[in-house]
N, C-alpha and C positions, 0 to 999 in steps of 0.2 A: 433575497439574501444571497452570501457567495455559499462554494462550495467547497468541501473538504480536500487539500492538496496536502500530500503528504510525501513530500520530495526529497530524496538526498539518502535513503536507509542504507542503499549499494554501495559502503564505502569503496570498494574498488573500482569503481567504474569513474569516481565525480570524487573521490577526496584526492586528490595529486598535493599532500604537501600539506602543512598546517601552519609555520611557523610564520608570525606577523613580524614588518619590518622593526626593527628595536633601535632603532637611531644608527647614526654612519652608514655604512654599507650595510645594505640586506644582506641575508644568509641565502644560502644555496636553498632550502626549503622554502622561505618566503619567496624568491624568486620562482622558483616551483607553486605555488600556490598564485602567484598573482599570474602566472600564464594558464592556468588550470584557469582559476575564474575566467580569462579575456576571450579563453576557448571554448566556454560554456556561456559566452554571450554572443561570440561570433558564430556560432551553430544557431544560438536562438533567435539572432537579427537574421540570418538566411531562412529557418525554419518558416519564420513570421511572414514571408512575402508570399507566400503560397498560398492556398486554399487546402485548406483539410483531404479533399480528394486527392489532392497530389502530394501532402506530407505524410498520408499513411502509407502508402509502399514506399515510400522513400526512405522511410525510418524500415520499414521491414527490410529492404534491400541490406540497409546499414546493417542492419541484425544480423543477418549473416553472412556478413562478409566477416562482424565483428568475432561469429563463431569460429570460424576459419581460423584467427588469431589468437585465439584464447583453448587451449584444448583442454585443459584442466575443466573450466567451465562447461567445455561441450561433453565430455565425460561424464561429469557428476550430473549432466542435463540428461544425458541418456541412461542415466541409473534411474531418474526421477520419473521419466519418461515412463519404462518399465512399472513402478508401481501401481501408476494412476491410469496405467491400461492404455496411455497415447499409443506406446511404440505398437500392442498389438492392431489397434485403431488405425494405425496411419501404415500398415505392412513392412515397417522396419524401423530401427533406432535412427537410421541415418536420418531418412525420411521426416522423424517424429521429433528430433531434436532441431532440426531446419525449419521446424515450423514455431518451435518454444523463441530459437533466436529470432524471427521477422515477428513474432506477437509483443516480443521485447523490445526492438527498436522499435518497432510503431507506436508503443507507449512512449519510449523514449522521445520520441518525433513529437508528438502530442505535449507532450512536459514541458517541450523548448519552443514550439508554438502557441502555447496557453497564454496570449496576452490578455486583458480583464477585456477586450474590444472582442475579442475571438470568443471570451468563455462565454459571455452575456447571448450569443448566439446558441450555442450548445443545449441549453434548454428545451428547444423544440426537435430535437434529436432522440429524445428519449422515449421508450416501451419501459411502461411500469409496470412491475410485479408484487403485491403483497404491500402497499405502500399503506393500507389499512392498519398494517400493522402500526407503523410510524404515527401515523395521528392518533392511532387509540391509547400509545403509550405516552404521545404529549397532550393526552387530552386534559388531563391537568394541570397544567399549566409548567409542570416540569419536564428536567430532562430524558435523554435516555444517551445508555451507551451501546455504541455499533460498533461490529469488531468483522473484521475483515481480513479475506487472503490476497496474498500479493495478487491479482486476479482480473486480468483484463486493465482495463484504466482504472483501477480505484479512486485514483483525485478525481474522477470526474463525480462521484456519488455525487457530492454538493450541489452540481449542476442541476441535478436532477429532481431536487427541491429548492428550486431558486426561486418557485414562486408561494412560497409558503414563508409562515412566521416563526421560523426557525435562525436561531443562530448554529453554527458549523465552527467546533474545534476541533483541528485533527494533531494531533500529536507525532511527534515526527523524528528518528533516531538522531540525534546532535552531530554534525559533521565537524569533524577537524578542523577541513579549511572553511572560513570561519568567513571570507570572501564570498564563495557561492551561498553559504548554508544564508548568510546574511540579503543578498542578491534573489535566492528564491520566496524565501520568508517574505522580503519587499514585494515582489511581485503579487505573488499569493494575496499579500494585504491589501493592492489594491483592488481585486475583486471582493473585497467584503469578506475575507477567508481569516479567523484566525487559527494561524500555527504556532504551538507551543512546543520545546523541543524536550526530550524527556532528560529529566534531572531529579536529582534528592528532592524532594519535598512535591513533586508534582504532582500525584494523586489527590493531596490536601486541596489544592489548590481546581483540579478539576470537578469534585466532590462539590465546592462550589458554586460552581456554575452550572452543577445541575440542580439546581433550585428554581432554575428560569427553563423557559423553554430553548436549550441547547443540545443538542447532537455532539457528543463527543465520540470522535470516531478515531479507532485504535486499529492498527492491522497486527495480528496476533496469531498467524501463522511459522513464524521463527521467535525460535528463541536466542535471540543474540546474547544473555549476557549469560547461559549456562546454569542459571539456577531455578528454572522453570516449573511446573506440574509435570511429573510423569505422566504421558497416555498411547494407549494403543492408536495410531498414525497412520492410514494402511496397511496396517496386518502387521506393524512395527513398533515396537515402543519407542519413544522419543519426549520429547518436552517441549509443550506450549507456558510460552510467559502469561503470568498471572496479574499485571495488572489490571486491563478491561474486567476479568473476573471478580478482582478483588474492591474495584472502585464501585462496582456493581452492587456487591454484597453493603458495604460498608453505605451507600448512598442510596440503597435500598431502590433503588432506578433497574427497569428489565435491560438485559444485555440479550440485544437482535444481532443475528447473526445476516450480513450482507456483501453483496460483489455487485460488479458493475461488468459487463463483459460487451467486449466489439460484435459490432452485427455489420450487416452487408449495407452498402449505401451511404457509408460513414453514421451508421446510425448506432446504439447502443442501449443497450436491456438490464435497468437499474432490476435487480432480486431484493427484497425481504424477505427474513422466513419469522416464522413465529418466535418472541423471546425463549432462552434458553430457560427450563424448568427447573432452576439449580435451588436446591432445598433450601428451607428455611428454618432446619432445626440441624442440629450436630456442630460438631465443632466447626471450626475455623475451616482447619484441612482438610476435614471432610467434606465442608460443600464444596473448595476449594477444586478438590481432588475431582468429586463430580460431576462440578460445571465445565472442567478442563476437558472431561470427555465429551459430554454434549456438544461442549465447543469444536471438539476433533471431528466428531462424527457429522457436524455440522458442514463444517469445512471441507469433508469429501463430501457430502453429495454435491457443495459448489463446485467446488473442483473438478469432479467427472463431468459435466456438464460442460465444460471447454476443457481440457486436462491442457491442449495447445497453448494458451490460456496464463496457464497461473505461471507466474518468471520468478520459478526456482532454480535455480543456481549454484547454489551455495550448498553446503553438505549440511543436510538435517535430522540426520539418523546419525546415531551412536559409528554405526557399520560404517557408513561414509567416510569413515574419519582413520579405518582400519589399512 
């Protein structure tokens, strides 16, 4: 089977533009968007003629050069830095955010090299961790939900069960421009991957599919749309999004918490950890509210374990935003 690709969440990085052409002359957006997509096929036709060896510092190189241009980014990267113990790890912010930017392009690198020719290789790249878990949770013939930090290559989890009897839904934030969002989606599909992008009615519809044996895998470390579970974050309160949790409860299916991280030799180390213990008595908001922490507390011990690692970015504390 394919494996979970979950492309496109960065709207600043890959949305340039959304507006589709409307007959007569395109608008100055539409034309913005159709050069955004030809730029994120023209990076993935150069990216594809290489070998994996030579697209991973290549993409890390990009990474920080990319830093260099973005200071806002490199700031809030050195704030992030700080929590998760990178900058004292690596002897300085400078240091410690120079290594967040090349673990971000090298994903990036990877994303735009990912042809279904390339991924079907990837398979024998991988050191498993806890995958016991994974089969005893579809030992019955159903699914389970995986919830993940932005955290090494995540799209590659998939890979990492490609030879199992698993299907792979990953769920993936909706990009504007509706050219790439469409463009990676095709791709993704044709490795046997399916991508559903999250909209009104989506839970219902994944709830579903776990009646089979399916992996629907969520990354649930930001909360983009602001109306999240409160929980303590690294010694911070903040709010993780409650789908995975909530599709969980409702479909009665265990939610594993998992990352996929770079190792030396172009090789990589798929994690399981045990399903989250989120109760099965109390109200709604209360398991709710408990699982959200499990989930939190989950997601640091991933996250120390590369802090280099996870491509955060973006402001995800309250403070951040001050």
């Amino acid at each position: 089977m394919g494996g979970a690709y979950v492309v496109g969440d960065d709207r600043s990085l890959l949305d340039f533009g959304s507006a589709p052409f409307r007959g007569g002359l395109p608008t100055t957006e539409a034309v913005k968007s159709r050069l955004a997509y030809w730029g994120v096929r023209a990076a993935s036709g150069f990216m594809r003629i290489w070998p994996l060896w030579v697209v991973q510092p290549l993409g890390g190189a990009a990474g920080v050069v990319a830093s260099l241009l973005l200071p806002r980014r490199r700031r809030m990267a050195g704030r992030h830095a700080g929590r998760t113990g990178l900058e004292e790890k690596s002897g300085s912010r400078s240091r410690a955010v120079r290594k967040m930017f090349a673990s971000y392009g090298q994903y990036w690198g990877e994303s735009l090299w990912a042809a279904p020719r390339n991924v079907r290789r990837m398979a024998g790249r991988f050191d498993l961790d806890g995958f016991e878990v994974l089969e005893n949770a579809l030992d019955d013939g159903k699914g389970v939900v995986v919830v993940l930090p932005h955290l090494g290559n995540w799209e590659m989890a998939g890979a990492a069960v490609w030879d199992m009897d698993v299907e792979v839904v990953a769920v993936a934030e909706n990009l504007a421009n509706s050219y790439i969002r469409d463009w990676f989606s095709r791709m993704r599909g044709l490795t046997g991957i399916s991508v559903v992008f999250a909209r009104r009615g989506i839970l219902g519809e994944l709830e579903k599919k776990l009646d089979s044996r399916t992996a629907v895998c969520l990354p649930s470390d930001r909360d983009l749309s602001g109306r999240g579970i409160p929980v303590q974050f690294f010694g911070e309160e903040t709010t993780l999004p409650a789908g995975a949790l909530l599709l969980g409860i409702r479909s009665g299916r265990p939610v594993v918490p998992a990352a996929v991280y770079f190792e030396k030799k172009s090789r990589y180390r798929a994690v399981l950890r045990p399903p989250l213990a989120i109760p099965r008595e109390g109200s709604l908001s209360e398991r709710l509210s408990k699982g959200a922490q499990l989930m939190a507390c989950a997601f640091e011990d991933l996250i120390k374990a590369a802090p280099e690692q996870w491509h955060l970015l973006q402001p995800n504390w309250p403070s951040d935003r001050v």
